[in-house]
Biotite code that builds the C-alpha atoms (Angstrom):
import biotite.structure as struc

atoms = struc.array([
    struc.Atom([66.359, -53.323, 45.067], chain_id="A", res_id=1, res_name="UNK", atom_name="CA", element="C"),
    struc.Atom([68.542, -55.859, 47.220], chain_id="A", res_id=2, res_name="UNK", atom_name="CA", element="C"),
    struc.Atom([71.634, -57.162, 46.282], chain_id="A", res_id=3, res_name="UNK", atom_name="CA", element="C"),
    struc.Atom([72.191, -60.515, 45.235], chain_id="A", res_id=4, res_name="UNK", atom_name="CA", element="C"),
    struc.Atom([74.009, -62.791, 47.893], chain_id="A", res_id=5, res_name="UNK", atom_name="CA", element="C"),
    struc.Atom([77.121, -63.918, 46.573], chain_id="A", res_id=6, res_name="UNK", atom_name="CA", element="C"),
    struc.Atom([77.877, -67.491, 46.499], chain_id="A", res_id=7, res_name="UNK", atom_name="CA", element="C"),
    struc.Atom([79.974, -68.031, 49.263], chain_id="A", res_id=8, res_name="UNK", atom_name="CA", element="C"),
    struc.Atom([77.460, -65.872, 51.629], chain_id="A", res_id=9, res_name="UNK", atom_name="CA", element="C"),
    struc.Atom([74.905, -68.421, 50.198], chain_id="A", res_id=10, res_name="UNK", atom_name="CA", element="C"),
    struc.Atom([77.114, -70.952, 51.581], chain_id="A", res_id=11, res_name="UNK", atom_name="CA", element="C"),
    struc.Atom([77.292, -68.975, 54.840], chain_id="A", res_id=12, res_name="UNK", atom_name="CA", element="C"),
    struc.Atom([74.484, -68.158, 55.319], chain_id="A", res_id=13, res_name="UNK", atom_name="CA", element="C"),
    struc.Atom([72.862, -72.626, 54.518], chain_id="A", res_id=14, res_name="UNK", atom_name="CA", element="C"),
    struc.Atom([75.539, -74.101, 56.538], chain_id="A", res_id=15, res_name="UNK", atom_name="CA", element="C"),
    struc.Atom([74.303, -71.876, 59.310], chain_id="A", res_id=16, res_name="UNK", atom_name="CA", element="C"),
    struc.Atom([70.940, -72.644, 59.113], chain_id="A", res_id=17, res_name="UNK", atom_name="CA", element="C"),
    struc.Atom([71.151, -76.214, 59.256], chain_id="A", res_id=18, res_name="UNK", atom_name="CA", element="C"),
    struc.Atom([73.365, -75.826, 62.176], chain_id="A", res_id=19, res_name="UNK", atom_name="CA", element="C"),
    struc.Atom([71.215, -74.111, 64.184], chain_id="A", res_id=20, res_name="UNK", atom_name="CA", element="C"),
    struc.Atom([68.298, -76.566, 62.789], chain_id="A", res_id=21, res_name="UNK", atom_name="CA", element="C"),
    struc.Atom([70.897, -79.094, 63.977], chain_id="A", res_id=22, res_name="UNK", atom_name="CA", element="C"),
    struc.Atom([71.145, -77.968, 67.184], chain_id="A", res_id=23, res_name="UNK", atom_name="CA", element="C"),
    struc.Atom([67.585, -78.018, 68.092], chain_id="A", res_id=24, res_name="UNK", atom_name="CA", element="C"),
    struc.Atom([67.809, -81.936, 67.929], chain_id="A", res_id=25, res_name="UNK", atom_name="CA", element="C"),
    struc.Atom([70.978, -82.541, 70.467], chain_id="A", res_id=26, res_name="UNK", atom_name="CA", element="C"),
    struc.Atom([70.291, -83.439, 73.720], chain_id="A", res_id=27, res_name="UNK", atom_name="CA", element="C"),
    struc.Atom([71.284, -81.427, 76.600], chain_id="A", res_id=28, res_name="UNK", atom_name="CA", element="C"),
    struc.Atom([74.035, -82.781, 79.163], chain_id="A", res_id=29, res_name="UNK", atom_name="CA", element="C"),
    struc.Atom([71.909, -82.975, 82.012], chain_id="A", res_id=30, res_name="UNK", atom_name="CA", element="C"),
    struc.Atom([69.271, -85.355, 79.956], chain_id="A", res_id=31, res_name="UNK", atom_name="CA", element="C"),
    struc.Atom([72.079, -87.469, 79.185], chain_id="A", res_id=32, res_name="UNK", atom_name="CA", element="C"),
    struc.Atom([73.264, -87.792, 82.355], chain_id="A", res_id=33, res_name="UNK", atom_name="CA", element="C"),
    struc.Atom([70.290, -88.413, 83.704], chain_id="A", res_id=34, res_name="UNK", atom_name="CA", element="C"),
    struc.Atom([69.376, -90.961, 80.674], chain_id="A", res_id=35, res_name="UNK", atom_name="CA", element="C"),
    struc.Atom([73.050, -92.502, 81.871], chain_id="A", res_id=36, res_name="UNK", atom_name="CA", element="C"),
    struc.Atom([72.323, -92.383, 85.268], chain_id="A", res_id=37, res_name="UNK", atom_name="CA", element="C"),
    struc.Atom([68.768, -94.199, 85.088], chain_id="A", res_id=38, res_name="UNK", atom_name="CA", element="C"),
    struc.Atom([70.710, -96.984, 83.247], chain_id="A", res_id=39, res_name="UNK", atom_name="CA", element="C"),
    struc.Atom([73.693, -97.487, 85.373], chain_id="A", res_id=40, res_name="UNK", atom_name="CA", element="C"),
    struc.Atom([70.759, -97.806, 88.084], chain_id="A", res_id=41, res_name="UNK", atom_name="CA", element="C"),
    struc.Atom([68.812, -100.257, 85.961], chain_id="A", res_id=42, res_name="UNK", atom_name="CA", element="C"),
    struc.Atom([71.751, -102.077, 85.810], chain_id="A", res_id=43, res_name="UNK", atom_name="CA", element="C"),
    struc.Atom([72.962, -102.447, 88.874], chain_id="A", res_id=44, res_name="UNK", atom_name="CA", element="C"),
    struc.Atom([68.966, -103.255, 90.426], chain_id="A", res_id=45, res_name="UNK", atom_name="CA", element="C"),
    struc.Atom([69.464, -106.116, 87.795], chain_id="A", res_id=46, res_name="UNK", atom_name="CA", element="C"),
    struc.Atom([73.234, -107.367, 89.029], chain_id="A", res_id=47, res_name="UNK", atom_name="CA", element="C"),
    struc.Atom([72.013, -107.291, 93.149], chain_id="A", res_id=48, res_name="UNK", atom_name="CA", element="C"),
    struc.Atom([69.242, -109.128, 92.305], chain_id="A", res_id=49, res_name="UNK", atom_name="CA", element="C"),
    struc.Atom([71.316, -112.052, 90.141], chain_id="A", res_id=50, res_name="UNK", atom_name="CA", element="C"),
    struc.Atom([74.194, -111.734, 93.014], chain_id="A", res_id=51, res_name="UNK", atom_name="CA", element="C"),
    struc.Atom([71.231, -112.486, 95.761], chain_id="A", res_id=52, res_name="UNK", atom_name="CA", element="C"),
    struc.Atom([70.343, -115.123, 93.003], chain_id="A", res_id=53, res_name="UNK", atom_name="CA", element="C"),
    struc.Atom([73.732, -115.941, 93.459], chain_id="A", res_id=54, res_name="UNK", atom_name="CA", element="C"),
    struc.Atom([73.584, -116.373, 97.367], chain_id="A", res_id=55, res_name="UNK", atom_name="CA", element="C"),
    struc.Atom([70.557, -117.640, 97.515], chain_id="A", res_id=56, res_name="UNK", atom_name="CA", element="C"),
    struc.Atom([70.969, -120.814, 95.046], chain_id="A", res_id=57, res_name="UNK", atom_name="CA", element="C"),
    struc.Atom([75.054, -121.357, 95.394], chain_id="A", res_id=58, res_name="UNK", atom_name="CA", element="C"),
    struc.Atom([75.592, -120.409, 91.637], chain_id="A", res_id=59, res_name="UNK", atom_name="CA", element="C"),
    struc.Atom([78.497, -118.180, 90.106], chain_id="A", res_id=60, res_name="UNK", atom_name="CA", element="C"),
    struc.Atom([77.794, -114.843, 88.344], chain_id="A", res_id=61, res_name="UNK", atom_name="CA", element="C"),
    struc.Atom([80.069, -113.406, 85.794], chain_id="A", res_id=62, res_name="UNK", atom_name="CA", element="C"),
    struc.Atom([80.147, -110.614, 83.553], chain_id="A", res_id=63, res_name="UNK", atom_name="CA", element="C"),
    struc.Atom([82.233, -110.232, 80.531], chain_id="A", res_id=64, res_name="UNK", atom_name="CA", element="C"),
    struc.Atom([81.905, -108.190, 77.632], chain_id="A", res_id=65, res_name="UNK", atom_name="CA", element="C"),
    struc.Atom([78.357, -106.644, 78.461], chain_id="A", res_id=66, res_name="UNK", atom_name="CA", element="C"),
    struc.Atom([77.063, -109.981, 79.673], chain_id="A", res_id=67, res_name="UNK", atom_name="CA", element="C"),
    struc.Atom([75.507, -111.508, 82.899], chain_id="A", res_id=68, res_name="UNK", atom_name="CA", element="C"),
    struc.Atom([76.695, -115.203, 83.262], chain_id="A", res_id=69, res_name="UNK", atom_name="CA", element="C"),
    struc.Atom([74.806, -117.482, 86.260], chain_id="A", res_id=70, res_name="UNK", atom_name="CA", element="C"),
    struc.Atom([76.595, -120.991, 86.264], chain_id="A", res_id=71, res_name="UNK", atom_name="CA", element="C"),
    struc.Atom([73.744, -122.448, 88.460], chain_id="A", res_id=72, res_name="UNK", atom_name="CA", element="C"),
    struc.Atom([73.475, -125.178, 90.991], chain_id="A", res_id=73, res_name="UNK", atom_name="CA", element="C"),
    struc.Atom([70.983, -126.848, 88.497], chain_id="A", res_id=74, res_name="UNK", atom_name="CA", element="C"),
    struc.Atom([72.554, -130.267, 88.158], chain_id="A", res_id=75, res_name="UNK", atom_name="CA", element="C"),
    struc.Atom([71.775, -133.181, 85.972], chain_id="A", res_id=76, res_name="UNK", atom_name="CA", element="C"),
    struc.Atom([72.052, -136.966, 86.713], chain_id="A", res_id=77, res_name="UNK", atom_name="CA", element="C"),
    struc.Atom([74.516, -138.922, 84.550], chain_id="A", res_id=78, res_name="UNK", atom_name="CA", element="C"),
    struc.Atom([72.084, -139.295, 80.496], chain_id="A", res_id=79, res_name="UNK", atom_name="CA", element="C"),
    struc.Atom([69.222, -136.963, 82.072], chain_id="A", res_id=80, res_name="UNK", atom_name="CA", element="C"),
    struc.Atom([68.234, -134.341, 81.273], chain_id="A", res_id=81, res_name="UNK", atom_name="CA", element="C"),
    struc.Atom([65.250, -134.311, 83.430], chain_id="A", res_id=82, res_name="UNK", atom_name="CA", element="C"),
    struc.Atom([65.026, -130.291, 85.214], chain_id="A", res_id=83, res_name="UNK", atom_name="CA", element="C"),
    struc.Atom([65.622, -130.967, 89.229], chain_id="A", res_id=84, res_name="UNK", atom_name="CA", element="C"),
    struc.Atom([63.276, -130.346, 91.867], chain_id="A", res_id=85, res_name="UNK", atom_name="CA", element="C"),
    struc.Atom([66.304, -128.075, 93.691], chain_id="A", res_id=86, res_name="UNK", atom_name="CA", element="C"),
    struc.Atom([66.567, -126.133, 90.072], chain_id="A", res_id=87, res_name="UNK", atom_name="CA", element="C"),
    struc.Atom([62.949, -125.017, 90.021], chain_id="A", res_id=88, res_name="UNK", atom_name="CA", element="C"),
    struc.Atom([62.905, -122.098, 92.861], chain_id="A", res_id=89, res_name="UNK", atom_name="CA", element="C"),
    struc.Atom([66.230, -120.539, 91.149], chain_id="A", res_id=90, res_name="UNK", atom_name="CA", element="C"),
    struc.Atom([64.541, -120.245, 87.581], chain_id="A", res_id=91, res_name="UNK", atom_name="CA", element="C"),
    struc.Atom([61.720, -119.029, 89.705], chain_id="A", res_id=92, res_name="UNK", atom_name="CA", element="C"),
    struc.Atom([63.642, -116.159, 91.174], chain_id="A", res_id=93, res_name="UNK", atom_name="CA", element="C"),
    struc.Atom([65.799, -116.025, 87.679], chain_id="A", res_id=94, res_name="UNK", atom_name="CA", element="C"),
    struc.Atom([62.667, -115.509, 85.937], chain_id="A", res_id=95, res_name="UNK", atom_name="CA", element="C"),
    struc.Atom([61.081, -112.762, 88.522], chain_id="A", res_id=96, res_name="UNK", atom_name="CA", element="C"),
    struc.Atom([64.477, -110.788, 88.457], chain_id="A", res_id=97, res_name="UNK", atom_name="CA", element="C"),
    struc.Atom([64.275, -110.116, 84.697], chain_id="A", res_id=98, res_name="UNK", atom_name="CA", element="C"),
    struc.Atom([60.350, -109.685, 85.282], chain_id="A", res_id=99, res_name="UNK", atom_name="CA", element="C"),
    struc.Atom([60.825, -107.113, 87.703], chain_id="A", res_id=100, res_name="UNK", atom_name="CA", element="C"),
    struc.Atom([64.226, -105.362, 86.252], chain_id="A", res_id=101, res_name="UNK", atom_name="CA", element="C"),
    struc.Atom([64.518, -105.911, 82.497], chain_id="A", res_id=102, res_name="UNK", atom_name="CA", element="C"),
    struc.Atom([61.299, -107.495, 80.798], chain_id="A", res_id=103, res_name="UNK", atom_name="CA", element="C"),
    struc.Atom([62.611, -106.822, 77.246], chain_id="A", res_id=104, res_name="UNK", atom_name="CA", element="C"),
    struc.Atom([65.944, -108.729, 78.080], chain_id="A", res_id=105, res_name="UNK", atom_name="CA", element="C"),
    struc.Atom([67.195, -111.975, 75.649], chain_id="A", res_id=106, res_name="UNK", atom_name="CA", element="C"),
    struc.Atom([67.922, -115.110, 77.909], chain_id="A", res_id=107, res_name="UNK", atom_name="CA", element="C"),
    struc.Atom([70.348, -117.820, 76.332], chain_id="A", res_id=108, res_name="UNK", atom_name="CA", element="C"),
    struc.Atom([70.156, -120.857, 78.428], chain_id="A", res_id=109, res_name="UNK", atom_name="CA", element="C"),
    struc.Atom([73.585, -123.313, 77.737], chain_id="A", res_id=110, res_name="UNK", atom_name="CA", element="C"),
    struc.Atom([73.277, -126.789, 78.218], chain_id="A", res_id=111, res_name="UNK", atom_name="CA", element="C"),
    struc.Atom([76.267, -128.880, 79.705], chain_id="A", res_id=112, res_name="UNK", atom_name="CA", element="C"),
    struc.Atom([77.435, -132.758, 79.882], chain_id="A", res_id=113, res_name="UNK", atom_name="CA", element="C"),
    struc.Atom([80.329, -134.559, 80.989], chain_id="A", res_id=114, res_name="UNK", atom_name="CA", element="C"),
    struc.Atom([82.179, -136.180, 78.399], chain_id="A", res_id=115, res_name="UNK", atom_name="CA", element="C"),
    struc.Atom([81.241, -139.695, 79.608], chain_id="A", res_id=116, res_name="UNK", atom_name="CA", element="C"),
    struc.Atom([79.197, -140.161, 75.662], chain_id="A", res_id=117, res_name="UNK", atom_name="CA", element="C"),
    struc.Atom([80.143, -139.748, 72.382], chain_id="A", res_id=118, res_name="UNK", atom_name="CA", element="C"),
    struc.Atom([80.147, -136.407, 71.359], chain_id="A", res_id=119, res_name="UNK", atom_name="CA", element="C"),
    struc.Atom([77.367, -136.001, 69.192], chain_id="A", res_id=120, res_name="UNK", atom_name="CA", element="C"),
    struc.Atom([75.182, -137.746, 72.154], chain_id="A", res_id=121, res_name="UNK", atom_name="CA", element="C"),
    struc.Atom([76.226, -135.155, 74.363], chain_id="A", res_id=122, res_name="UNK", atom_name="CA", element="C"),
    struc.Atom([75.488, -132.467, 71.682], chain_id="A", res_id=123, res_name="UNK", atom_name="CA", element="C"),
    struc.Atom([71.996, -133.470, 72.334], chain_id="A", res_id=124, res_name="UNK", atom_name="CA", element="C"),
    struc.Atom([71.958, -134.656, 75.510], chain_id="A", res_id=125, res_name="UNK", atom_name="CA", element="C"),
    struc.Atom([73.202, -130.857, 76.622], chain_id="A", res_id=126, res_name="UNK", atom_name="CA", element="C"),
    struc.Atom([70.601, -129.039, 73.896], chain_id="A", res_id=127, res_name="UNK", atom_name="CA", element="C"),
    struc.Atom([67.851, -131.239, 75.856], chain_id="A", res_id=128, res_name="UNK", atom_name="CA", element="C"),
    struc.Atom([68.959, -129.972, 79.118], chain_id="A", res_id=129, res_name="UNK", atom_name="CA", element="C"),
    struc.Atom([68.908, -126.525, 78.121], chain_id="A", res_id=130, res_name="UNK", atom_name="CA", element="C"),
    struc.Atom([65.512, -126.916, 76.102], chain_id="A", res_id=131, res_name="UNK", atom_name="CA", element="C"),
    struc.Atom([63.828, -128.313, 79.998], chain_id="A", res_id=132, res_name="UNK", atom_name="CA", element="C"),
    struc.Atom([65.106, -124.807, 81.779], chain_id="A", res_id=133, res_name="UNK", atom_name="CA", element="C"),
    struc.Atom([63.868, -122.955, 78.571], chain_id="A", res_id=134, res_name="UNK", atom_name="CA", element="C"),
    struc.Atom([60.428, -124.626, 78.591], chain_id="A", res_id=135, res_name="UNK", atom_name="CA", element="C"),
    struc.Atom([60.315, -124.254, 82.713], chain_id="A", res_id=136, res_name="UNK", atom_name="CA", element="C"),
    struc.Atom([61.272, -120.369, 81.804], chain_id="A", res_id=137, res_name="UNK", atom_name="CA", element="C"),
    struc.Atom([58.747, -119.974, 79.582], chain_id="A", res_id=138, res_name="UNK", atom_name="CA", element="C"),
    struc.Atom([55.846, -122.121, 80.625], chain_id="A", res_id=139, res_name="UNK", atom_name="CA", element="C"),
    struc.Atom([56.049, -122.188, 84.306], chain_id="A", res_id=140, res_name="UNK", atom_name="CA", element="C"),
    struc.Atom([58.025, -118.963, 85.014], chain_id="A", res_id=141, res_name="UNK", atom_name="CA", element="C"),
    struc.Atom([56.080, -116.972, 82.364], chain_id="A", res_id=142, res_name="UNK", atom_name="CA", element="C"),
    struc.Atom([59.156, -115.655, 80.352], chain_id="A", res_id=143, res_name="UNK", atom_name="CA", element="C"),
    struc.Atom([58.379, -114.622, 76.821], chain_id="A", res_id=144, res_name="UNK", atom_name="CA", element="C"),
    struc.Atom([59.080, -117.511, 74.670], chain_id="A", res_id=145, res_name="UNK", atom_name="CA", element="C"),
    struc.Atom([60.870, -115.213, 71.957], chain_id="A", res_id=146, res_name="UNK", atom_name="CA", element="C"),
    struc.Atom([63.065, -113.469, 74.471], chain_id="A", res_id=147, res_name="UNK", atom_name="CA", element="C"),
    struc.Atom([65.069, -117.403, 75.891], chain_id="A", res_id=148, res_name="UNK", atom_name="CA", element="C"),
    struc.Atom([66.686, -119.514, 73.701], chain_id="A", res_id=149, res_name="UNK", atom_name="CA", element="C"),
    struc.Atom([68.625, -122.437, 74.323], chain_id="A", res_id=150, res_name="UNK", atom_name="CA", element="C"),
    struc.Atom([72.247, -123.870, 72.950], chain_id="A", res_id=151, res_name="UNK", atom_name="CA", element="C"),
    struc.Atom([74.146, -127.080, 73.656], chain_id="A", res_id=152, res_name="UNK", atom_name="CA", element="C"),
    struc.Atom([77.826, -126.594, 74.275], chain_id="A", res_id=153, res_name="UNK", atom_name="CA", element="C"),
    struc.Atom([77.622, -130.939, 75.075], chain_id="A", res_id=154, res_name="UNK", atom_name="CA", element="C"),
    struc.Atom([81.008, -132.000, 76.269], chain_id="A", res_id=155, res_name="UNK", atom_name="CA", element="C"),
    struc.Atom([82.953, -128.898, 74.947], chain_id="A", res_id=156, res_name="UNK", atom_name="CA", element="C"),
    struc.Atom([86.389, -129.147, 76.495], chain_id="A", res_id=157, res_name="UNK", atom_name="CA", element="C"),
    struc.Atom([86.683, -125.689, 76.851], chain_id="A", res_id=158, res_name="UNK", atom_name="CA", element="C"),
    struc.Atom([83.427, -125.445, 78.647], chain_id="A", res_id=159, res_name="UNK", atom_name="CA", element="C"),
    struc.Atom([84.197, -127.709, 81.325], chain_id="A", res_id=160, res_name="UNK", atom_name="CA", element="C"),
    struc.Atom([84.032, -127.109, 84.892], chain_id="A", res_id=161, res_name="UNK", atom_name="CA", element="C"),
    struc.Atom([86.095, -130.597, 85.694], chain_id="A", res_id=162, res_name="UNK", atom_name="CA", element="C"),
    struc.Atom([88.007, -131.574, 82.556], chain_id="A", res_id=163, res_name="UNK", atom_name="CA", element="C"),
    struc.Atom([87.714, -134.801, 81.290], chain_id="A", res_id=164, res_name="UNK", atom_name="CA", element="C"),
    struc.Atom([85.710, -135.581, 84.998], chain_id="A", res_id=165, res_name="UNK", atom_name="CA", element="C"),
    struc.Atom([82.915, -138.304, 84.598], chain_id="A", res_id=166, res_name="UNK", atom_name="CA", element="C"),
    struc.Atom([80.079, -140.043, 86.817], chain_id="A", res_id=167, res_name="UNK", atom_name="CA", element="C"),
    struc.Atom([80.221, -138.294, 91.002], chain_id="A", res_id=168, res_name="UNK", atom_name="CA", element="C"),
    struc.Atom([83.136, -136.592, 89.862], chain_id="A", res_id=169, res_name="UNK", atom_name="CA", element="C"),
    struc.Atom([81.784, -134.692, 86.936], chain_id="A", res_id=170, res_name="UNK", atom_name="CA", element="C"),
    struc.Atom([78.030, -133.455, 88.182], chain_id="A", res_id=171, res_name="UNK", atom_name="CA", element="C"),
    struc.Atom([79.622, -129.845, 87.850], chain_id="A", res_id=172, res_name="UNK", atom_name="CA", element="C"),
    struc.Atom([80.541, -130.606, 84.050], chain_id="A", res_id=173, res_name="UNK", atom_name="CA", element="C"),
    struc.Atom([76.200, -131.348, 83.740], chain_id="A", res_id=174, res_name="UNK", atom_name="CA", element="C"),
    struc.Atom([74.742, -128.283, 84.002], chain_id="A", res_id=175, res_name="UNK", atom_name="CA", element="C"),
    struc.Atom([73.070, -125.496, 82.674], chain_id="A", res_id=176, res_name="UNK", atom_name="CA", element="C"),
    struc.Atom([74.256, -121.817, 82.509], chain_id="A", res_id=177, res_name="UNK", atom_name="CA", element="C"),
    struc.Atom([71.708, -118.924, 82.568], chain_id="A", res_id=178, res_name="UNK", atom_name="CA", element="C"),
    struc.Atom([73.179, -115.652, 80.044], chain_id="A", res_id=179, res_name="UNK", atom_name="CA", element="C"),
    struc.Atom([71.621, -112.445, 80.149], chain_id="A", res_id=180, res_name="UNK", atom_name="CA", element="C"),
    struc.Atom([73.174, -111.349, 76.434], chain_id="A", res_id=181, res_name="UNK", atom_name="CA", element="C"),
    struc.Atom([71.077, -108.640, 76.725], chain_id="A", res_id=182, res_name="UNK", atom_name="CA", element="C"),
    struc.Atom([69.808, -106.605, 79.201], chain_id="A", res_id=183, res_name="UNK", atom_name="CA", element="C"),
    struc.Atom([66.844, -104.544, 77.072], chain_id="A", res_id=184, res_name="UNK", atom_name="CA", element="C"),
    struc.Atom([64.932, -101.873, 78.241], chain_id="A", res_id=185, res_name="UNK", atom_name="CA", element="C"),
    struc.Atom([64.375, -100.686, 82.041], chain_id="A", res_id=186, res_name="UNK", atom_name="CA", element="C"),
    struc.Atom([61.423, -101.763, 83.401], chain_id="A", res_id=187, res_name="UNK", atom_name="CA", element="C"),
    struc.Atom([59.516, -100.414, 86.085], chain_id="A", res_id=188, res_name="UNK", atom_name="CA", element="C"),
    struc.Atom([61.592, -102.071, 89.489], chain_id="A", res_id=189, res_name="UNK", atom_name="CA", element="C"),
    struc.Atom([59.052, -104.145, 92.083], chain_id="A", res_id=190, res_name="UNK", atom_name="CA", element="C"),
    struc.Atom([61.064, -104.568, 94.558], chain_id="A", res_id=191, res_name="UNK", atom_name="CA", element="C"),
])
């Protein structure tokens, strides 16, 4: 006849079992660093290609906290919001970067004014401006519609490129800003 267990080798003998069970579902080092890897590559496929954007088009990339920033050369006349001719071949190449790199990413388009209006003019004025590049995104460039929104930052003083600049002076204050808030998935790189 066999001996009862006692409780402690009970104990023993449960937390050991559910460790090993628990070991069968880590991953091993070398599939994280290759998981790691394939992302830091994904990644940096997706920065060249918004730095060329970057070249190509005269606009500024940034990165903080996680997040691509392209402050475009997309430029509005003074109470337009009307998308330029000169702003259509960099959503174009925009749009075929995220296409190619990151098809799962989330797009937040900003809108911009100068502060030459009232403030809750500009408000709308800038959500306007941002709503064109969204709708040229997503019905021209064939973006998914529920991966790019659009904001309005108007006349935010903190958001301006040339504070308080109006009229010639304050094109660079009328603009839009393309964010990549989130990069999503890899996809499958054409280049």
């Amino acid at each position: 006849m066999a001996m009862p267990l006692s409780p402690k080798a009970v104990l023993a003998v449960t937390l050991a079992s559910a460790v090993l069970a628990g070991c069968s579902q880590y991953v091993k080092r070398d599939e994280f660093d290759a998981t790691v890897a394939d992302l830091r590559a994904a990644d940096a496929r997706l920065e060249a290609q918004i730095q060329a954007l970057s070249d190509k088009h005269d606009a500024l990339v940034t990165q903080v906290a996680g997040r691509t920033r392209v402050d475009t050369a997309a430029y509005f006349a003074v109470d337009d919001a009307t998308l330029s001719e000169d702003a259509r071949p960099l959503l174009d190449d925009f749009a075929n970067a995220i296409r190619n790199s990151h098809s799962g990413a989330l797009i937040t388009i900003e809108g911009f004014t100068d502060p030459s209006g009232s403030p809750a003019y500009n408000k709308k004025l800038g959500q306007r401006r941002a709503d064109a590049a969204r709708d040229y995104l997503v019905d021209v460039a064939g973006l998914p519609a529920e991966q790019v929104r659009a904001v309005s930052y108007g006349e935010d003083e903190n958001r301006q490129v040339r504070p308080g600049a109006t009229g010639v002076e304050g094109q660079d204050n009328r603009r839009i800003a393309l964010v990549v808030d989130y990069a999503g998935p890899k996809t499958a790189s054409v280049m």
